[in-house]
C-alpha positions as CSV (number, residue, x, y, z in Angstrom):
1,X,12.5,56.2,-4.5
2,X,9.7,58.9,-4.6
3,X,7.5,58.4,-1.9
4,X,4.0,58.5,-3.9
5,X,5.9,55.4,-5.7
6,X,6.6,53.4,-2.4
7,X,3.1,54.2,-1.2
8,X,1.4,53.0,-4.3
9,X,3.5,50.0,-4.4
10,X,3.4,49.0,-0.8
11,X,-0.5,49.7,-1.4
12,X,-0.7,46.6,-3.9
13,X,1.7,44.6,-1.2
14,X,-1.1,43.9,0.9
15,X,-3.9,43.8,-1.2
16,X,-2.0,41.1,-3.2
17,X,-1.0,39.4,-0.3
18,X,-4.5,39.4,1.3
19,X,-5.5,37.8,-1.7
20,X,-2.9,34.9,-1.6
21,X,-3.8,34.3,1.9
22,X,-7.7,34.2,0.7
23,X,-6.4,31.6,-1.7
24,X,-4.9,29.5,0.2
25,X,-7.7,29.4,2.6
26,X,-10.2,28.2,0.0
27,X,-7.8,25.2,-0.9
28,X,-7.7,24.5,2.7
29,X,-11.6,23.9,1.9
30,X,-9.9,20.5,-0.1
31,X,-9.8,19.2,3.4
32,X,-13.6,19.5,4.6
33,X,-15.0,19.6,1.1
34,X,-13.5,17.5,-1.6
35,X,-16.1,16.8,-3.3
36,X,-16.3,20.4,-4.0
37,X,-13.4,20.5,-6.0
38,X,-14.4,22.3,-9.1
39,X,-16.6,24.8,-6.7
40,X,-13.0,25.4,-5.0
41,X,-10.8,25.3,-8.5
42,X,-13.3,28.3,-9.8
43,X,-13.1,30.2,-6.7
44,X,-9.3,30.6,-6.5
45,X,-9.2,31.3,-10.5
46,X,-11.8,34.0,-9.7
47,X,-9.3,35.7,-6.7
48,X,-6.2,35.0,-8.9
49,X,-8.2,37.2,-11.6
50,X,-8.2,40.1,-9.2
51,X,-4.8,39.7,-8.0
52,X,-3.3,39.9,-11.5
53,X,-6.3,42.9,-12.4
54,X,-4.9,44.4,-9.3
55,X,-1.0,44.6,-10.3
56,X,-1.8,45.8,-13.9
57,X,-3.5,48.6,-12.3
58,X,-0.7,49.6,-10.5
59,X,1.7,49.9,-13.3
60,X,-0.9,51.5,-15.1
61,X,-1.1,54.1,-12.5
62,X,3.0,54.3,-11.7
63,X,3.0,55.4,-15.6
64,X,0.2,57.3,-15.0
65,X,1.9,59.3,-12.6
66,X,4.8,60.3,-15.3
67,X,7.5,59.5,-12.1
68,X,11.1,58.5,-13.4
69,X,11.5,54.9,-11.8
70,X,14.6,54.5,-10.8
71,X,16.6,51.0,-9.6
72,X,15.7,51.0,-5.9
73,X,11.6,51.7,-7.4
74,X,12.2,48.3,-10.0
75,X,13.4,46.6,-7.2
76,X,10.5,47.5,-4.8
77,X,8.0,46.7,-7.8
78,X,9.8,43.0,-8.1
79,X,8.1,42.0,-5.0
80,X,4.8,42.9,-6.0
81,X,5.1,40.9,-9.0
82,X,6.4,38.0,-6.9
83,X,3.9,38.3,-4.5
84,X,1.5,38.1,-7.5
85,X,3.5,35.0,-8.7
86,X,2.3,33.4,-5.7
87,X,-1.4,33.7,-6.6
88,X,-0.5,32.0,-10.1
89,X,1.2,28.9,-8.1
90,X,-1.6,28.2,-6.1
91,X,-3.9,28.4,-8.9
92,X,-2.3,25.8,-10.4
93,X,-2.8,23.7,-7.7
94,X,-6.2,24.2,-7.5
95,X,-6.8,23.6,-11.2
96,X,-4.7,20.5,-10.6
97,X,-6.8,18.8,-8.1
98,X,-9.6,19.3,-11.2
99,X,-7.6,18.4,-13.7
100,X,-6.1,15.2,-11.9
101,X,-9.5,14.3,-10.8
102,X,-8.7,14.2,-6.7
103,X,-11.9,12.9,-4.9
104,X,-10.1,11.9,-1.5
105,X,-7.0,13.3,0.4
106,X,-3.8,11.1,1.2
107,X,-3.1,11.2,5.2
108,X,-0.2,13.0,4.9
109,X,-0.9,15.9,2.3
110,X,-3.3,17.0,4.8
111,X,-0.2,18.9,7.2
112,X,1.1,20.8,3.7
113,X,-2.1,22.2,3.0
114,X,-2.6,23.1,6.3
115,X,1.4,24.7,6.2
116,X,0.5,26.7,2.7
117,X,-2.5,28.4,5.0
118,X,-0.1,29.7,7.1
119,X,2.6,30.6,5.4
120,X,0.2,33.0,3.6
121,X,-0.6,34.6,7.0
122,X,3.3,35.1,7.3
123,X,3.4,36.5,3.8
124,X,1.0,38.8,4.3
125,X,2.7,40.0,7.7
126,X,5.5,40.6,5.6
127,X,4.0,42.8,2.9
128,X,2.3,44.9,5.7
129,X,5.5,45.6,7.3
130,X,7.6,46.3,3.9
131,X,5.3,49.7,3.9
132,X,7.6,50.8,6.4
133,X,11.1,49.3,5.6
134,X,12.5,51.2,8.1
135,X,11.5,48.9,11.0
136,X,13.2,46.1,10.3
137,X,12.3,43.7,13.2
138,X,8.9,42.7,11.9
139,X,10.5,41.9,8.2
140,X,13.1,39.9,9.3
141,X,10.8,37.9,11.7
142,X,8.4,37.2,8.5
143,X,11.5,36.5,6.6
144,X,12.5,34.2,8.8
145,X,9.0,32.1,9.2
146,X,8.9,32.3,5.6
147,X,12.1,30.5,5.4
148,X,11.2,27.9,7.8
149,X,7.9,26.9,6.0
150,X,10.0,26.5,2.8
151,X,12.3,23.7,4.4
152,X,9.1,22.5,6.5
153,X,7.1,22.5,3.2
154,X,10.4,20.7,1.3
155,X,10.8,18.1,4.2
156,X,7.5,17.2,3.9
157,X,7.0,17.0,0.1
158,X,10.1,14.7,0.1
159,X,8.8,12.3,3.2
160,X,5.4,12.3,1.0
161,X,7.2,11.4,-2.3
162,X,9.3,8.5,-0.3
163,X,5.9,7.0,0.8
164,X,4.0,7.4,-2.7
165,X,6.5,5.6,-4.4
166,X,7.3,2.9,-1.6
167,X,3.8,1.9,-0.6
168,X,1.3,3.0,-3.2
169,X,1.1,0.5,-6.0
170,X,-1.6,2.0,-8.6
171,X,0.3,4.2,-11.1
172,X,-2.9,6.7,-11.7
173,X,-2.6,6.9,-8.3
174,X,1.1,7.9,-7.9
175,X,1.0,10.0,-10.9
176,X,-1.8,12.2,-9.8
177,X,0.1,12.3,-6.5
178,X,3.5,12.8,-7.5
179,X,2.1,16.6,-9.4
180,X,-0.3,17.6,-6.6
181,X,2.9,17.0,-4.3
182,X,5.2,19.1,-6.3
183,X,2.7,21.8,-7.5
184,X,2.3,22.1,-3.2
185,X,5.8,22.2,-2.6
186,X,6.5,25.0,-5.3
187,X,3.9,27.2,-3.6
188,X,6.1,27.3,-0.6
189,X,9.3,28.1,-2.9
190,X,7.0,31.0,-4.2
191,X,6.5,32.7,-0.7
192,X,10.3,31.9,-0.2
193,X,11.2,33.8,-3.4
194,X,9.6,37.1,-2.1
195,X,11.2,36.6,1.3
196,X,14.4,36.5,-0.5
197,X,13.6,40.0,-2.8
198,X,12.5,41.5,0.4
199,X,15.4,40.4,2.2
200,X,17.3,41.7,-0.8
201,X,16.3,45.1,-1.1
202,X,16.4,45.9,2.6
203,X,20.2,44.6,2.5
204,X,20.9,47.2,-0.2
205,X,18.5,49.9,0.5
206,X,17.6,50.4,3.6
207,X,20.9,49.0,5.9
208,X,23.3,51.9,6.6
């Protein structure tokens, strides 16, 4: 891969990345601030708007540059675009808690939100250390925490969906809960899915 490529790429890595974690911090705000729901909805939209400005910017400049992309370059590009994925995932769940009209927190959603926040800051760990794939203690380590808050993240959605539908007895409620639930849970399969490219394209590209 030509190294103007990597750089420009592994650029967008963190900026992206940054902006997931700045995400997930403002739906973190659901905890403190409920009641400021739409406020929070219209702030992540605005921060998914410059994550997705961001990555069309860099393939406007990768053509730009007139560079022949070759596989290991498509590859390295995936993982942008999943990283960009994530922004769209938590979007959703912020538009959600709008949409679904969430005015007070269930006990236990609290610890997933809480989990989404930092699983970010292991995400972006990993996209700062992908700019030098080389080293590859610090990716595996981010790999690894990024795999662990997936099955945290799953175990948790699953206990919560055992409770909704054992104790709660309003269907509004258990509807409203039942998508919040699994809009939270797919965020942590998002950051899992650019774990696994990462883990991916070190295993072919960079192990000798």
């Amino acid at each position: 891969m030509d190294t103007k490529v990597k750089n420009l790429i592994a650029g967008a890595f963190s900026s992206v990345a940054d902006i997931t974690a700045k995400e997930a911090s403002v739906i973190n705000e659901m905890i403190d601030f409920v009641q400021d729901v739409d406020s929070i909805a219209k702030k992540v939209n605005s921060l998914e708007s410059d994550a997705d400005i961001l990555v069309h910017t860099t393939s406007l400049q990768l053509k730009e540059m007139g560079v022949q992309v070759d596989d290991e370059s498509q590859k390295y590009y995936k993982i942008l675009s999943l990283i960009e994925e994530c922004t769209d995932v938590i979007e959703d769940l912020a538009i959600a808690y709008n949409s679904f009209n969430v005015t007070s927190l269930r006990e236990d959603y609290i610890p997933m939100l809480v989990a989404v926040e930092q699983a970010a800051h292991s995400l972006t760990l990993l996209a700062s250390s992908m700019k030098r794939t080389s080293k590859l203690g610090p990716i595996q380590l981010a790999i690894i925490d990024l795999n662990h808050s997936r099955d945290e993240g799953v175990r948790m959605y699953s206990e919560a969906m055992k409770n909704l539908f054992t104790y709660e007895k309003d269907p509004i409620t258990i509807i409203r809960w039942k998508e919040i639930y699994s809009l939270t849970r797919d965020v942590f399969v998002a950051y899992e899915d650019v774990a696994d490219a990462c883990e991916e394209y070190i295993v072919r590209y960079q192990v000798k």
